[in-house]
PLY file of the C-alpha trace (Angstrom):
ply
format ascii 1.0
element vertex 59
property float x
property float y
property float z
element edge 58
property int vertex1
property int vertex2
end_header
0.42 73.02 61.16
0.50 69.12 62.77
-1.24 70.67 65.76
-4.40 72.02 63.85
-4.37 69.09 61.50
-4.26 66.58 64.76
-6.84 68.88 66.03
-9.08 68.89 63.23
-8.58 64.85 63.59
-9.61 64.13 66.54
-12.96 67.17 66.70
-13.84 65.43 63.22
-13.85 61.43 65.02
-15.68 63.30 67.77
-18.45 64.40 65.72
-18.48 60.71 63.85
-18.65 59.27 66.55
-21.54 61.43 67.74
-23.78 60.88 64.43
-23.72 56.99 65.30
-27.12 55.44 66.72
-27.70 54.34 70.15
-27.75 50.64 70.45
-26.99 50.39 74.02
-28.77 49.24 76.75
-28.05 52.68 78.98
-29.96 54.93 76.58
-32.70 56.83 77.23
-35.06 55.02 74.93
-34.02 52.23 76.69
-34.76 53.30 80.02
-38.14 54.32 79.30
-38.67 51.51 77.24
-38.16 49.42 80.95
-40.22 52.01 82.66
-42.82 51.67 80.59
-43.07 47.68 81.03
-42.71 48.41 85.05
-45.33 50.53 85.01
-47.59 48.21 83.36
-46.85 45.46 85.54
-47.35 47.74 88.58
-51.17 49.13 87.20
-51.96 45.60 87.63
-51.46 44.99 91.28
-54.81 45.83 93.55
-54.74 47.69 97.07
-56.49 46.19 99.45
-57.86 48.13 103.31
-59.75 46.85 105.77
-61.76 49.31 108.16
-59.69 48.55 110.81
-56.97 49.36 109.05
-56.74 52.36 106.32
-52.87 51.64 105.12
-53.45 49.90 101.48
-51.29 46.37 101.46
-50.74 44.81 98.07
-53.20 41.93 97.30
0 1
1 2
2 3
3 4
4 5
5 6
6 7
7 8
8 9
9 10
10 11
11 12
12 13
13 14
14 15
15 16
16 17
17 18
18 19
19 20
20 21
21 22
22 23
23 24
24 25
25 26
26 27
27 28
28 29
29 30
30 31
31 32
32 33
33 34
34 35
35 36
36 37
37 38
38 39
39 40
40 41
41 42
42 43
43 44
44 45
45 46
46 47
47 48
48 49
49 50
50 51
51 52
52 53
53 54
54 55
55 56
56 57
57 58
């Protein structure tokens, strides 16, 4: 009886613990929070070529 009450315990902190909101910094909505910023500062570089040479270098 101690066994399934420690059980029931430690699955019912689990699930607690899984209801709480993510406030950390390793989330998902925070990574594409920072990829979306990235991305916008990388749309605003130009590529420049010359006809001499066709590999695009950063302006």
């Amino acid at each position: 009886m101690l066994l399934l009450t420690v059980l029931f315990t430690v699955v019912l902190c689990l699930f607690l613990y899984s209801l709480r909101t993510d406030k950390g910094k390793h989330t998902k909505y925070a990574r594409a929070e920072n990829r979306s910023t990235s991305r916008a500062v990388h749309q605003n570089k130009t590529l420049k070529s010359s006809a001499d040479n066709s590999t695009p270098s950063a302006a």
